[in-house]
C-alpha positions as CSV (number, residue, x, y, z in Angstrom):
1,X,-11.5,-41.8,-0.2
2,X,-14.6,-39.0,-0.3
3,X,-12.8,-37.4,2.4
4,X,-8.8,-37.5,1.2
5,X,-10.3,-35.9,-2.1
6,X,-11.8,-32.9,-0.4
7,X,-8.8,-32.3,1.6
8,X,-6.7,-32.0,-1.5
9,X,-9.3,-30.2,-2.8
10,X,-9.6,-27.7,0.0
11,X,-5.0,-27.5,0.3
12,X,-4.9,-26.6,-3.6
13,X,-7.6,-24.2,-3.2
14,X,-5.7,-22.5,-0.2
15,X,-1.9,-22.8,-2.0
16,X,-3.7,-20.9,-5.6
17,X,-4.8,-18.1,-3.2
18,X,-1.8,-17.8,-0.9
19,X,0.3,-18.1,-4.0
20,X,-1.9,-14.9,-6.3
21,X,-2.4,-12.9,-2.7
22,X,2.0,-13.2,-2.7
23,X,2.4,-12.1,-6.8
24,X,-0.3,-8.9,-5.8
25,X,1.5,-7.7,-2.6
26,X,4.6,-6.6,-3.6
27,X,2.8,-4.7,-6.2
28,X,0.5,-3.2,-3.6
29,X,4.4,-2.3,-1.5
30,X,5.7,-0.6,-4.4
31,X,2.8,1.8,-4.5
32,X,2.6,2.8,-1.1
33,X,6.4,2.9,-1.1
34,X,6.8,5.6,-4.2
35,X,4.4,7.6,-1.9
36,X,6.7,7.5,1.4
37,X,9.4,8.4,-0.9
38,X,7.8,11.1,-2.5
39,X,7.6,12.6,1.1
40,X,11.0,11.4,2.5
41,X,12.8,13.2,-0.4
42,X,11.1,16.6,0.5
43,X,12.5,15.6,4.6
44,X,15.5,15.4,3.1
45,X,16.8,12.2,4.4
46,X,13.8,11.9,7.5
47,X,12.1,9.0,8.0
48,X,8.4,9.0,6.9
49,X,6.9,9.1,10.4
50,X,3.7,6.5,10.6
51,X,0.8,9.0,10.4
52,X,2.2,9.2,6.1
53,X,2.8,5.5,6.0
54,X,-0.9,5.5,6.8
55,X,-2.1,8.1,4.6
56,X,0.1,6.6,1.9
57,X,-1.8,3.1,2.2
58,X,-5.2,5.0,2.5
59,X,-3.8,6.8,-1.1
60,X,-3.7,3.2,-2.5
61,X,-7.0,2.1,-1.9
62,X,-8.3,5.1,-3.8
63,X,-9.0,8.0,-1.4
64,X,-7.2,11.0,-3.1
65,X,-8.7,13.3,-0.8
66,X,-7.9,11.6,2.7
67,X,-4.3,10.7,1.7
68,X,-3.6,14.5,1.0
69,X,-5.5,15.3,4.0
70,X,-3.7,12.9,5.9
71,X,-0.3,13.5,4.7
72,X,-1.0,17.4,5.1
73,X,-1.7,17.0,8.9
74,X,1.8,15.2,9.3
75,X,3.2,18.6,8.1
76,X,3.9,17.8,4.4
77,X,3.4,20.5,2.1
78,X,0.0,20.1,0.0
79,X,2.5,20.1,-3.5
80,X,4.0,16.8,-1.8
81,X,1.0,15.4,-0.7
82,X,-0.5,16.0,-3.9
83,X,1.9,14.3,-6.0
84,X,2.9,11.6,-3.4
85,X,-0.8,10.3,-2.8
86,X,-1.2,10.2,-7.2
87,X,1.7,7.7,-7.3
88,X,0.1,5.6,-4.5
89,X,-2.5,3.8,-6.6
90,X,-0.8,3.6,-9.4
């Protein structure tokens, strides 16, 4: 009986974190997806290529600097990068 207890325990522990990391990750999306499109509306149409995905998702932990600096060394003007990596962690 000890044991059946833990194990229900231990599956409502995991289902509460599965279910709060599911309501926090489309949030976390949204952000680094306003960033792409910051920089796919100034390539017109292009596809973001993955070196600004990345600096997009380093823009939402925080890292102003390294998102610009990333997203300026995919060729994206430093306005763009500017403004696209302060939506990110919004």
């Amino acid at each position: 009986m000890h044991m059946s207890t833990r194990i229900a325990g231990v599956l409502t522990g995991l289902a509460l974190a599965l279910g709060g990391a599911a309501f926090a990750a489309p949030a976390a999306h949204a952000d680094v997806t306003a960033c792409i499109n910051q920089v796919e509306r100034e390539l017109q149409g292009g596809e973001a290529p993955d070196s600004v995905r990345m600096a997009c998702y380093v823009g939402l932990t925080g890292d102003h600097a390294q998102c610009v600096s990333g997203l300026t060394a995919a060729a994206v003007t430093n306005g763009t990068a500017e403004s696209a990596c302060r939506v990110a962690p919004d």
